[in-house]
C-alpha positions as a printed Julia matrix, in Angstrom:
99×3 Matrix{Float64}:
  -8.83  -3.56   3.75
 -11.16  -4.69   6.3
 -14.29  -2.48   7.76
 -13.39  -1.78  11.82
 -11.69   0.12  14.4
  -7.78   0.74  14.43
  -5.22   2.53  16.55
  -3.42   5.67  15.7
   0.41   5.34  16.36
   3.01   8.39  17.22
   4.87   8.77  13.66
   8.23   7.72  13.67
  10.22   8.21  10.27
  11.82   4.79  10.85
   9.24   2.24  10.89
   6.49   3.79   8.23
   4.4    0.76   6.09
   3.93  -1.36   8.74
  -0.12  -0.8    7.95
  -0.34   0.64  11.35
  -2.4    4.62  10.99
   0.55   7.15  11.86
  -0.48  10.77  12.78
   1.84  14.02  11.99
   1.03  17.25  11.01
   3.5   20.44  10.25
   1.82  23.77  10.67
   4.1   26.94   8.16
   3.74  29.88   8.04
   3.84  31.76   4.45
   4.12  27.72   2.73
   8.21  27.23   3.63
   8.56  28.43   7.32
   7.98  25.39   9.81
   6.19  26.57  12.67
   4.72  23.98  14.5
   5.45  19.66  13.99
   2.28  18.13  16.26
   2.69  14.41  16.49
  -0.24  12.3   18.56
  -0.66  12.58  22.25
   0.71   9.24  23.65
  -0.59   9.69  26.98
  -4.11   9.28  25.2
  -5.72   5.93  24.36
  -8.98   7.54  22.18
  -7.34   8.33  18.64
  -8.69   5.83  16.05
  -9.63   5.56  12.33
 -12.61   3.1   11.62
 -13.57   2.06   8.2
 -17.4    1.98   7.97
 -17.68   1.18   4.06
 -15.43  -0.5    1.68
 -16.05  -1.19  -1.79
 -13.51  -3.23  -4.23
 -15.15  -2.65  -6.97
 -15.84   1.18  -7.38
 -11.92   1.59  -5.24
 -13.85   3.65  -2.16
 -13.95   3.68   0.98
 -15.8    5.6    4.08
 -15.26   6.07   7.78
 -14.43   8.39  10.57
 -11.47   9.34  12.58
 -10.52  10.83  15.84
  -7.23  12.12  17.22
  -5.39  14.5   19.91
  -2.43  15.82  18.43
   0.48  18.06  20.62
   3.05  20.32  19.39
   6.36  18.72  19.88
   8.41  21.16  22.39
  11.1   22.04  19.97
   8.85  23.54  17.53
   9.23  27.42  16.99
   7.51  29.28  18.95
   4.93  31.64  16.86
   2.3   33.33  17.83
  -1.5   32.02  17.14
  -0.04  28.58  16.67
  -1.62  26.51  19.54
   0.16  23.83  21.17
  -2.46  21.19  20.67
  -4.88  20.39  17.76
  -7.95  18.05  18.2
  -9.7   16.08  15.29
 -12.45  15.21  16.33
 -16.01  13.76  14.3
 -14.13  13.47  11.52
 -15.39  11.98   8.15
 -13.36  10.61   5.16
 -14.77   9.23   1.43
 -12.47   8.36  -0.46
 -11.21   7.06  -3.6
  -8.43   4.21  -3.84
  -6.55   4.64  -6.83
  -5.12   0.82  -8.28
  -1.68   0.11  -8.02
């Protein structure tokens, strides 16, 4: 893991691990009804995760992220669900657990 800037690619269950960020997120309603799949805006070139801090030997690392995500058409419709969610200013510290 190297400190910098990367992209944010539209998730596609077909090529996951190719150390590319991927964005999805499923909104439910009551924990098992789908109501909402929002998958990153491709018409958007602003969506990145940046490492700021790593550290191999205490396993952490800190940084920021930024994405536009938009509910994919064939979602549900339900109501207060919006059909975009954006992330922005966000902050992560975390801890990498060892293989």
């Amino acid at each position: 893991m190297q400190k910098g800037i990367y992209g944010i690619e539209y998730f596609n269950y077909f090529t996951f691990n190719n150390s590319i960020p991927e964005a999805l997120f499923v909104a439910t309603y009551e924990f098992d009804q789908p109501v909402g799949d929002y998958y990153i805006d491709t018409t958007r070139t602003d969506h990145f995760v940046e490492i700021l801090e790593y550290d191999s030997i205490k396993h952490t690392v800190q940084g920021r992220f930024q994405m536009f995500l938009g509910k994919d058409p064939s979602s549900i419709s339900f109501p207060g669900v919006p059909d975009s969610i954006f992330l922005t200013e966000g902050k992560f510290n975390l801890r990498i657990q060892e293989p």
